[in-house]
Backbone as JSON Lines, residues from 0, in Angstrom:
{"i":0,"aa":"X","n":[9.86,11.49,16.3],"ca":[10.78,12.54,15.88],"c":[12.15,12.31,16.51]}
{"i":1,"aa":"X","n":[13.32,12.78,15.45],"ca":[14.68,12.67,16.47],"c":[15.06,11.14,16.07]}
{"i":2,"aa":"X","n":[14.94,10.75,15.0],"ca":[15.36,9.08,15.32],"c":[16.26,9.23,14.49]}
{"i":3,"aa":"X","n":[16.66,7.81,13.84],"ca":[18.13,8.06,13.44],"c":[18.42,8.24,11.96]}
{"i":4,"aa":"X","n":[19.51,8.59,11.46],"ca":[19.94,9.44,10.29],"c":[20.28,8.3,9.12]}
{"i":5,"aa":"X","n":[19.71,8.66,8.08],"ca":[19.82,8.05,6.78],"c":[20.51,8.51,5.71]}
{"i":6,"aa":"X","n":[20.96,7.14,5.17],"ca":[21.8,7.93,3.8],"c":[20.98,7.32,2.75]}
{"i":7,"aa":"X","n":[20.92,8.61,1.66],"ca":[19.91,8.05,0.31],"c":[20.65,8.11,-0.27]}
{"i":8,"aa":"X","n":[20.72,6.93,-1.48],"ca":[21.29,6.24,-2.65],"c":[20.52,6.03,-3.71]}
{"i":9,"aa":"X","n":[21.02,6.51,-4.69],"ca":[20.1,6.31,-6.13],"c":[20.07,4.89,-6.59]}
{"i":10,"aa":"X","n":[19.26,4.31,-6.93],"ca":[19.29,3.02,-6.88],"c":[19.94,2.33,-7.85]}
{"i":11,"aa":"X","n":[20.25,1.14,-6.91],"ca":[21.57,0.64,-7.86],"c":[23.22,1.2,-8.27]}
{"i":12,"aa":"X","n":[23.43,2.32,-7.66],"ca":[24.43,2.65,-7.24],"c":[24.97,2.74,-5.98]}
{"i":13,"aa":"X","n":[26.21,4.11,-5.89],"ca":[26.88,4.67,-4.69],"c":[26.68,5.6,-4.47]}
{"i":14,"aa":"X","n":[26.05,6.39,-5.7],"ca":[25.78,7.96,-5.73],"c":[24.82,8.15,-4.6]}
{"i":15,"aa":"X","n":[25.18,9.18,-4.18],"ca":[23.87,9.58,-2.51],"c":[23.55,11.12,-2.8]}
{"i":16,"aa":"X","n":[22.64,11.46,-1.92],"ca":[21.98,12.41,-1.92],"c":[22.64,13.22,-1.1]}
{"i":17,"aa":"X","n":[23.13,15.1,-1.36],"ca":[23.9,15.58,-0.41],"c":[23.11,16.6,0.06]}
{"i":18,"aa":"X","n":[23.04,17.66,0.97],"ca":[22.71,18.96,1.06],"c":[23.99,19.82,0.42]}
{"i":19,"aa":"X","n":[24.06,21.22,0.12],"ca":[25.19,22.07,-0.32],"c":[25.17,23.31,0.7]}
{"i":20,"aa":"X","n":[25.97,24.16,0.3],"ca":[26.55,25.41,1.21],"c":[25.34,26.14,0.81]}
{"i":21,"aa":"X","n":[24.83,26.27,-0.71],"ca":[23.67,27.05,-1.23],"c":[22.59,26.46,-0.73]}
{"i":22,"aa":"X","n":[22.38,26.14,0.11],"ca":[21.14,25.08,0.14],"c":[20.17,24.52,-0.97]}
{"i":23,"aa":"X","n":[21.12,23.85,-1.39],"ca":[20.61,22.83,-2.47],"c":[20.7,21.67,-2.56]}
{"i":24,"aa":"X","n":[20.53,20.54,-3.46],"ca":[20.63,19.59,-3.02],"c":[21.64,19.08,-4.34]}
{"i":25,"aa":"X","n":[22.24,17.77,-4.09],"ca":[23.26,17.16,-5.06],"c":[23.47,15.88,-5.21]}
{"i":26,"aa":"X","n":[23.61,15.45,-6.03],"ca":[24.24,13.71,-6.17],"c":[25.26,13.79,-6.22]}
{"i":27,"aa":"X","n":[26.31,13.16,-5.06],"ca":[27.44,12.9,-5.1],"c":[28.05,11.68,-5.49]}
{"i":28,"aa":"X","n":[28.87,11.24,-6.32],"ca":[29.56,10.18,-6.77],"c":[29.44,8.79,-5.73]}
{"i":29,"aa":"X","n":[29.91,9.46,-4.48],"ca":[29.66,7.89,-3.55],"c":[29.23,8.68,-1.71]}
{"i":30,"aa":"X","n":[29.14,8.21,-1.14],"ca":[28.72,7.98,0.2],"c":[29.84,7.65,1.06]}
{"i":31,"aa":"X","n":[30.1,9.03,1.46],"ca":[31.26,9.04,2.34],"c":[31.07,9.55,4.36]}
{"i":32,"aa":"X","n":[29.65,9.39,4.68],"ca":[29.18,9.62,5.38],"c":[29.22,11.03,6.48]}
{"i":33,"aa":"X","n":[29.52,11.84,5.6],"ca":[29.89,13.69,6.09],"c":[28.16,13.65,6.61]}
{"i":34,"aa":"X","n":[28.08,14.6,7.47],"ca":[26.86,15.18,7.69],"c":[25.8,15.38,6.85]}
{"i":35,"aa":"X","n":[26.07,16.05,5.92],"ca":[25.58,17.03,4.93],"c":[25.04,15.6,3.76]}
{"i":36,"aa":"X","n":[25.42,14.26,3.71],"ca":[25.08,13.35,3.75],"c":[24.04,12.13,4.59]}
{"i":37,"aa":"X","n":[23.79,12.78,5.38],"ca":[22.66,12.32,6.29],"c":[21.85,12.52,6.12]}
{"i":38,"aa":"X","n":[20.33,11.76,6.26],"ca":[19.09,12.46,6.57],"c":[18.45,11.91,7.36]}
{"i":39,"aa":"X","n":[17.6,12.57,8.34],"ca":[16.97,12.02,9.25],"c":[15.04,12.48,8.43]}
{"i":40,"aa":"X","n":[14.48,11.28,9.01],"ca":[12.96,11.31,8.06],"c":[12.21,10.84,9.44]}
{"i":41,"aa":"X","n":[11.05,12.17,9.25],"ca":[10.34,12.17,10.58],"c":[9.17,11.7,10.19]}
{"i":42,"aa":"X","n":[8.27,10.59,10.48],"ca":[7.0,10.85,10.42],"c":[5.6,11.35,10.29]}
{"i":43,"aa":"X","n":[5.26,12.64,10.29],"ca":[4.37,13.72,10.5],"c":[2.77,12.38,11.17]}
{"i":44,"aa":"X","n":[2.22,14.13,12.21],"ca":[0.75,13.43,12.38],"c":[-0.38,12.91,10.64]}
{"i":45,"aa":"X","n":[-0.35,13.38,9.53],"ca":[-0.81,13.33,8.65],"c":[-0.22,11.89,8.24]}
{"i":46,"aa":"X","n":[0.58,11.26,8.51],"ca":[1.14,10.3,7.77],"c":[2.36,10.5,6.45]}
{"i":47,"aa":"X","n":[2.38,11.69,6.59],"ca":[3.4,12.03,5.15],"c":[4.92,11.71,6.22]}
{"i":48,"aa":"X","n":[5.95,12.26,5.43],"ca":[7.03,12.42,6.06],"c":[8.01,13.59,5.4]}
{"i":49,"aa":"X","n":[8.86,14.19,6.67],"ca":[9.2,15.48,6.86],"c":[11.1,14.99,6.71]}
{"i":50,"aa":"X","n":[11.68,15.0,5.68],"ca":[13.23,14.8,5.24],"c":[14.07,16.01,5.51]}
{"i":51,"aa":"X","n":[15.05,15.65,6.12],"ca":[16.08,16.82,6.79],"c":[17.33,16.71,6.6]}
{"i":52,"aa":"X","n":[18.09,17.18,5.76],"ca":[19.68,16.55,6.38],"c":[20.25,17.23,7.7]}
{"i":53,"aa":"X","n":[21.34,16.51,8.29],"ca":[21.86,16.67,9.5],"c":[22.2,17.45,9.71]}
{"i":54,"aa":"X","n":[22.94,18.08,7.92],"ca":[24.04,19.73,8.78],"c":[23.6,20.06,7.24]}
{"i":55,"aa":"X","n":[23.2,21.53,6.95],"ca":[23.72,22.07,5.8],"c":[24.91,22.61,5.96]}
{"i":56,"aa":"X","n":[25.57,22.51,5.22],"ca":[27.55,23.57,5.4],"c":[26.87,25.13,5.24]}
{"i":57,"aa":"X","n":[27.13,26.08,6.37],"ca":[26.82,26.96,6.54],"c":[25.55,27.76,6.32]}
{"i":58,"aa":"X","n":[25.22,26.65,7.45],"ca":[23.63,27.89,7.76],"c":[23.18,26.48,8.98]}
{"i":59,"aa":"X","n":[22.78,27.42,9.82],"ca":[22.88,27.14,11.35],"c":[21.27,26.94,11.21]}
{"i":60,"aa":"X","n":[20.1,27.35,10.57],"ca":[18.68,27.03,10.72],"c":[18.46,25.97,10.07]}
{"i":61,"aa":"X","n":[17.39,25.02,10.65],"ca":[17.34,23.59,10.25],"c":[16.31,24.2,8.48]}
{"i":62,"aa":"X","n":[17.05,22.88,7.44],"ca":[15.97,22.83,6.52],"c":[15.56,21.8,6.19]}
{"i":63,"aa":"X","n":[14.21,21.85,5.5],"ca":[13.76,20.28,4.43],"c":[13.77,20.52,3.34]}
{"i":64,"aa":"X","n":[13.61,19.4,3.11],"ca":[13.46,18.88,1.41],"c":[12.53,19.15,0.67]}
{"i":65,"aa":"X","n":[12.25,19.83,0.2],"ca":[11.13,21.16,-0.98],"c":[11.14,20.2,-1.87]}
{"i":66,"aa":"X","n":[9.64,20.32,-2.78],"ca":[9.66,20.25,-3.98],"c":[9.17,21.57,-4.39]}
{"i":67,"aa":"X","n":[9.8,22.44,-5.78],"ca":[9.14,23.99,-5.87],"c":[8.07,23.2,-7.71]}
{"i":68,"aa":"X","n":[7.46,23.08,-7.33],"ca":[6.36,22.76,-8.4],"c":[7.28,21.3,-8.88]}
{"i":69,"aa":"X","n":[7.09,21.14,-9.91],"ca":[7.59,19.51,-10.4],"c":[9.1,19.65,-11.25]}
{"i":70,"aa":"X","n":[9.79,20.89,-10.17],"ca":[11.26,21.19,-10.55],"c":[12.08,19.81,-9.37]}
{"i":71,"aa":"X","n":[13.64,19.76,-9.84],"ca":[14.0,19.41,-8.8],"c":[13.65,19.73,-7.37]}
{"i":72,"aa":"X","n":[14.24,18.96,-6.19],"ca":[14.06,19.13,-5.0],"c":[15.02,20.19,-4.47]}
{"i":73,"aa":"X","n":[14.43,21.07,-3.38],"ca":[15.66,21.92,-2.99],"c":[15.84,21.94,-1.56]}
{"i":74,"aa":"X","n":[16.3,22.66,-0.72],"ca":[16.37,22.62,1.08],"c":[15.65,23.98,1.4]}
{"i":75,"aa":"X","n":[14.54,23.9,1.95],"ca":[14.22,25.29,2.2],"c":[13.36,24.87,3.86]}
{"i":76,"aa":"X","n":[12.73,26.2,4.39],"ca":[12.19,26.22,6.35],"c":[11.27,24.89,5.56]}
{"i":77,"aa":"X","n":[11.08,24.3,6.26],"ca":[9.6,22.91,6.6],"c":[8.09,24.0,6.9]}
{"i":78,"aa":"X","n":[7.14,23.63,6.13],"ca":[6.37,24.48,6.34],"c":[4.74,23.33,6.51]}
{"i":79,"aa":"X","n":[4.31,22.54,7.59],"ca":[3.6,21.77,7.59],"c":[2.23,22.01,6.88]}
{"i":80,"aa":"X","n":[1.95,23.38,6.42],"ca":[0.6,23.93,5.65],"c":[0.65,23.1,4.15]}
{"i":81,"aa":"X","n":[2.07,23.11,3.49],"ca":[2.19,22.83,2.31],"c":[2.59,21.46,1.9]}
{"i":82,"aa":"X","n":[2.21,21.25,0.99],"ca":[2.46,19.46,0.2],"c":[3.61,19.64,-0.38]}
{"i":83,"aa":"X","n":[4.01,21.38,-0.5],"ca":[5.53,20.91,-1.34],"c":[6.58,20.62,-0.06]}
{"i":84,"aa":"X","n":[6.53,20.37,1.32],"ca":[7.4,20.34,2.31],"c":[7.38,18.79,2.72]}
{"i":85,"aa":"X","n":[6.38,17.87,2.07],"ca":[5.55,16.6,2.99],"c":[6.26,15.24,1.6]}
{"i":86,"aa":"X","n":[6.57,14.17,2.2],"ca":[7.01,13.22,1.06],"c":[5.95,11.9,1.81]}
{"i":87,"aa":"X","n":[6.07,11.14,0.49],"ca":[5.55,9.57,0.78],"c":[6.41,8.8,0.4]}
{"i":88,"aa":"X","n":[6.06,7.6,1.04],"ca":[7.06,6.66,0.35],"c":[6.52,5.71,0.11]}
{"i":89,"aa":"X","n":[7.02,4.79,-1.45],"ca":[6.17,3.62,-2.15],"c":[7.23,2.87,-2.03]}
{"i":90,"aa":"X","n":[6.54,1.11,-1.92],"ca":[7.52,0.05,-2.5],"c":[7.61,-0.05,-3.62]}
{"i":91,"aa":"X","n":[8.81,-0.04,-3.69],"ca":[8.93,-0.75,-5.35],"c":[10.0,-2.16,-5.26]}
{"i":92,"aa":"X","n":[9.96,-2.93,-5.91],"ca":[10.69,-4.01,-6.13],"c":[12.0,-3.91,-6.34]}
{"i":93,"aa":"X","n":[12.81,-4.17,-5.68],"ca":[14.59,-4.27,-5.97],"c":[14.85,-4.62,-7.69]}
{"i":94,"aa":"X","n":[15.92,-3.65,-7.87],"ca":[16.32,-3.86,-9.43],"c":[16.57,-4.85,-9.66]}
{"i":95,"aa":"X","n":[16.91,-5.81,-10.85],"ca":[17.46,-6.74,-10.87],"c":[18.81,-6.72,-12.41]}
């Protein structure tokens, strides 16, 4: 836990992944490395992993990365009971 902060990129672009003031989430055009552009990705004991950005713009309680049923992703409390709070991650092969 606590390790260091990542920026996500849609693949094959610049576009990155942002947090918002609403706590939501956004694709921004490019990666300009603001906070709210960061994410730090924790491990969990289960093996899943727990995605955070660094700062939401106004709101001082930490959030994660939700899925609310098979809608987009949103920022809401981390709730370790639920699978909509927990991510995996697969290889896939670089675009070409």
């Amino acid at each position: 836990l606590g390790g260091p902060y990542y920026k996500i990129l849609i693949a094959g672009t610049e576009r990155a992944l942002a947090a918002t003031a609403d706590a939501e989430v956004q694709v921004v055009s490019a990666f300009t490395g603001t906070d709210e552009q960061l994410w730090r990705i924790d491990q969990l004991t289960d093996g899943s992993f727990r995605i955070m950005p660094k700062k939401v713009p106004g709101h001082s309680e930490p959030l994660a990365l939700v899925s609310m049923g098979d809608c987009t992703p949103t920022l809401a409390e981390f709730n370790f009971s639920s699978d909509n709070s927990k991510w995996y991650f697969r290889h896939f092969e670089p675009l070409k």
